[in-house]
C-alpha positions as CSV (number, residue, x, y, z in Angstrom):
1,X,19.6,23.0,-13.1
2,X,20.7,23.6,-16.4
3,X,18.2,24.5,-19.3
4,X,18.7,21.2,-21.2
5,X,17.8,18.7,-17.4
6,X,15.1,21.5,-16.7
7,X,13.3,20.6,-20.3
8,X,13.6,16.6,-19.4
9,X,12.6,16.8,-16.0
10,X,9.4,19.1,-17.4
11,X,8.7,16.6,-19.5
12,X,8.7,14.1,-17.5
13,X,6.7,15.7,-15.2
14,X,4.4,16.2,-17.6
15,X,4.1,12.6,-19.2
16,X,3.3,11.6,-15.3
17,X,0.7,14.4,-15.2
18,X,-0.7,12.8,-18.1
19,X,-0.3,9.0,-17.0
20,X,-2.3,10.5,-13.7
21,X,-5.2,11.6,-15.6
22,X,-5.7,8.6,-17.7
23,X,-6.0,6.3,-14.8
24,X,-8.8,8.6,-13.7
25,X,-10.6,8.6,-16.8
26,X,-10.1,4.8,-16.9
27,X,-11.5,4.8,-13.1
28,X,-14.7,7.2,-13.9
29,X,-15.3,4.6,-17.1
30,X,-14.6,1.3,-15.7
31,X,-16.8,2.3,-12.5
32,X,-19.9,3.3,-15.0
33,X,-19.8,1.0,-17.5
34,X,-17.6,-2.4,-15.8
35,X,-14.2,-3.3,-16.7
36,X,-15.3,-5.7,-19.0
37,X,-17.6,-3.3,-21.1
38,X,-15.2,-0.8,-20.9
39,X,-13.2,-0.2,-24.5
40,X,-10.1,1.7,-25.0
41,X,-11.7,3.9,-26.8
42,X,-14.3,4.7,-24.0
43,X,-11.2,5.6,-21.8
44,X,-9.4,8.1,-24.3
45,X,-12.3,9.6,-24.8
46,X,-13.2,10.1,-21.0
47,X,-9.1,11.7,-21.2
48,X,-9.9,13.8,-24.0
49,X,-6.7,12.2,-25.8
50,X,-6.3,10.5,-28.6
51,X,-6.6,6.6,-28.6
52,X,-3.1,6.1,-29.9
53,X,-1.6,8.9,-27.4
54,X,-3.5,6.0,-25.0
55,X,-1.6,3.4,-26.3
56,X,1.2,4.5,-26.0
57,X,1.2,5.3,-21.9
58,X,-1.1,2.3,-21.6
59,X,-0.7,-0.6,-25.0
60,X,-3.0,-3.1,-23.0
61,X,-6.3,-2.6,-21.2
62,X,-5.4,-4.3,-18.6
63,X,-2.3,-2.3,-17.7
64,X,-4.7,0.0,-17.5
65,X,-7.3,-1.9,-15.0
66,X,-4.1,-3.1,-12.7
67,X,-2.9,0.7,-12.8
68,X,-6.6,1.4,-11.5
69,X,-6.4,-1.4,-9.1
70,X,-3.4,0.0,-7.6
71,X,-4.3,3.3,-7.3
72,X,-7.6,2.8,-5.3
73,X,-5.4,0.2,-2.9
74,X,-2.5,3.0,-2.2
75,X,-5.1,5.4,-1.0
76,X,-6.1,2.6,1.6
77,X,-2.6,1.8,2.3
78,X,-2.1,5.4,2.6
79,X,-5.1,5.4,5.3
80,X,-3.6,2.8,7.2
81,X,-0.4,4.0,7.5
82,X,-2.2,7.5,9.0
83,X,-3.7,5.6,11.7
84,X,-0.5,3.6,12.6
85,X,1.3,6.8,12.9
86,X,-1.4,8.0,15.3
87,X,-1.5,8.4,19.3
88,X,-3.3,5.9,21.2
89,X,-3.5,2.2,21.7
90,X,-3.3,-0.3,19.0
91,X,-6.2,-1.5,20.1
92,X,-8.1,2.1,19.6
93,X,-6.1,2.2,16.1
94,X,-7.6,-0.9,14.7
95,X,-11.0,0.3,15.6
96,X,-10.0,3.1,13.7
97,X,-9.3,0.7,10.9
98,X,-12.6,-0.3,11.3
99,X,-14.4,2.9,11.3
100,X,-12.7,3.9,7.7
101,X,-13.8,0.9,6.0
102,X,-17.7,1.6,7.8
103,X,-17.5,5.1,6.7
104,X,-17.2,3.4,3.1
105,X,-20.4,2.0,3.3
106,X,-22.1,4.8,4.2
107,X,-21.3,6.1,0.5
108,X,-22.9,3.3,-1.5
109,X,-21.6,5.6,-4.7
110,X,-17.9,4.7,-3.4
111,X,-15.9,4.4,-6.4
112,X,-13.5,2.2,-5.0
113,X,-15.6,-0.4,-3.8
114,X,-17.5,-0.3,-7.1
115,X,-14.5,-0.8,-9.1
116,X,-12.6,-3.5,-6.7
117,X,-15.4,-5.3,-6.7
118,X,-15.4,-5.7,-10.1
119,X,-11.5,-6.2,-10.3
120,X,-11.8,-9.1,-8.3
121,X,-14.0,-11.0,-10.1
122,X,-12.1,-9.5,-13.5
123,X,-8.6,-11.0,-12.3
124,X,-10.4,-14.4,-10.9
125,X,-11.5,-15.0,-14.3
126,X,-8.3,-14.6,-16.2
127,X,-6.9,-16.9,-17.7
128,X,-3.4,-15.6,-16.8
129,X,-1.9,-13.6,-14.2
130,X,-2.6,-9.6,-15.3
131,X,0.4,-8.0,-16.5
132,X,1.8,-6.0,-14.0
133,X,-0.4,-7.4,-11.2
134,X,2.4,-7.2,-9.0
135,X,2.5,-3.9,-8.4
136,X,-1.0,-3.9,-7.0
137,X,0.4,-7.1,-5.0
138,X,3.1,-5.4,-3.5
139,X,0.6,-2.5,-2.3
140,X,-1.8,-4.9,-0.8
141,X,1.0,-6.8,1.4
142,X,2.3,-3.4,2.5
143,X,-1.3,-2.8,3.7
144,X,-1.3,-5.7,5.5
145,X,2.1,-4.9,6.8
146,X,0.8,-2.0,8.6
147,X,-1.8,-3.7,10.2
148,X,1.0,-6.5,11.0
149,X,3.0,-3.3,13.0
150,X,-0.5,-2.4,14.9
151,X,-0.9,-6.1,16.2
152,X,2.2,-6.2,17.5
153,X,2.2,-2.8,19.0
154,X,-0.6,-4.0,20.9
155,X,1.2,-7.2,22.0
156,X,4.1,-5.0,23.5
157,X,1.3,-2.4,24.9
158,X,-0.9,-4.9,26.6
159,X,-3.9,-3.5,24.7
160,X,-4.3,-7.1,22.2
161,X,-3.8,-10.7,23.6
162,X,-0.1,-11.5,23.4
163,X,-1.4,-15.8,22.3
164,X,-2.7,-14.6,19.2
165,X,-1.0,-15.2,15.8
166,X,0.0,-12.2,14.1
167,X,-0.3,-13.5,10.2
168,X,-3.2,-15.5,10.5
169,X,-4.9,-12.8,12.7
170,X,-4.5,-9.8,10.6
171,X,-5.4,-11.9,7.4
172,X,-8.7,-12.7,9.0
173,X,-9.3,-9.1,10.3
174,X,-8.7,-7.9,6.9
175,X,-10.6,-9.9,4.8
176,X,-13.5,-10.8,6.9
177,X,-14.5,-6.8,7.9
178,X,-13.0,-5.2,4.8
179,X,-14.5,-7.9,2.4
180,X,-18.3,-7.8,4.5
181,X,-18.2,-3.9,4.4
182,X,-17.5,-3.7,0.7
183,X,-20.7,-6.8,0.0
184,X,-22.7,-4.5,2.1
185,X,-22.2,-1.3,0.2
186,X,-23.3,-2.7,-2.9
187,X,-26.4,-4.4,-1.5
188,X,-27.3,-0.8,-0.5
189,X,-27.1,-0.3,-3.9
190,X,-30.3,-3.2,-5.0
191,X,-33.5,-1.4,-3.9
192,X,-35.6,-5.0,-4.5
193,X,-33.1,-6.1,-1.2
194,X,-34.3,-6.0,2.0
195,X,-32.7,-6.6,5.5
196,X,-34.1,-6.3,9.1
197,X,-30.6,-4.4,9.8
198,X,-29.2,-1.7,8.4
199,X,-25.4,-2.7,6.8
200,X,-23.9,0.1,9.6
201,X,-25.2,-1.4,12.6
202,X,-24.0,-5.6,11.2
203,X,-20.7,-3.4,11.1
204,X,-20.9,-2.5,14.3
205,X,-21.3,-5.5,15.9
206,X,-19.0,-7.2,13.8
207,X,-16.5,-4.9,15.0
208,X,-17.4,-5.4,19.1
209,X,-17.0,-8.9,18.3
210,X,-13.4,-8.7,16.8
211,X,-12.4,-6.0,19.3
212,X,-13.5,-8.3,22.3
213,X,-11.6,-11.2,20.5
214,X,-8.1,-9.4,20.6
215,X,-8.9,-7.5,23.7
216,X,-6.1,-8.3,26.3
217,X,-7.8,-9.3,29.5
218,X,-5.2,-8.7,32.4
């Protein structure tokens, strides 16, 4: 490489360095003080950059949140694409699934579920689609992609009922367990609440229930 494309490719290197460490700034900020709450100049000072050096990787907060949003979603796509890579049946692998997103509520600190919790309701309350929101789009379908490959793994390997519908199936599967486990976590989070079952063991069962449901019975 000569000296002139070593510079560039330094520098870009380092501007995506950079880019990195803003969205984790933005992520520590929006998690303690809520995306709403949250200024700017909150997040260049979590960077330790300048605010206009933050405008100009990032000119709109919500770039910014979406870029957060996206973030926390690869590292579950990235998750899900371990397990589908894995030995065993599919139906071992989506209790696998299962067990990562119980494993999150056994750290009611969880970052992630703090912040998507909040992005959720942020983005539902927008008047207008989020700039860039397809990019975090994208990530989510490829999530549910993977789990879309596991079903049907289990189809051909006899593990999950071959009469049930793939789409609506996963969709379900997805939202109901990964949606319950994240409401969970942030109850454990109210002391004033109360339950005569700890948010582990409602996992639990939730998860024998869906296992039995796809379960292929020869």
């Amino acid at each position: 490489m000569d000296p002139k494309s070593r510079y560039q490719q330094e520098r870009n290197d380092g501007k995506e360095q950079r880019a990195i460490a803003i969205v984790d700034a933005a992520t520590t900020v929006f998690v303690q003080k809520g995306i709403e709450k949250t200024t700017m100049q909150d997040i260049a000072k979590e960077a330790n950059i300048g605010i206009a050096t933050l405008f100009r990787y990032f000119p709109k907060k919500e770039k910014l949140v979406v870029a957060v949003a996206a973030k926390r979603t690869e590292l579950t796509f990235e998750a899900f694409r371990k397990v589908t890579e894995e030995p065993g049946t599919a139906l071992e692998k989506i209790e696998r699934l299962m067990d990562y997103f119980i494993t999150d509520v056994k750290r009611p600190d969880n970052p992630n579920i703090k912040f998507m919790e909040d992005f959720e309701s942020y983005a539902a309350h927008s008047l207008e689609p989020l700039e860039d929101i397809e990019s975090f789009n994208e990530l989510y379908r490829a999530t549910s992609r993977e789990y879309s490959k596991i079903i049907q793994e289990g189809q051909r390997d006899g593990s999950i009922r071959s009469d049930v519908p793939v789409a609506e199936t996963l969709t379900t599967i997805i939202n109901v367990f990964g949606i319950f486990s994240r409401k969970l976590s942030l109850q454990n989070n109210i002391l004033t609440f109360v339950s005569d079952l700890e948010a582990e063991r409602q996992l639990e069962i939730l998860k024998r229930m869906i296992l039995d449901y796809l379960r292929n019975r020869p």
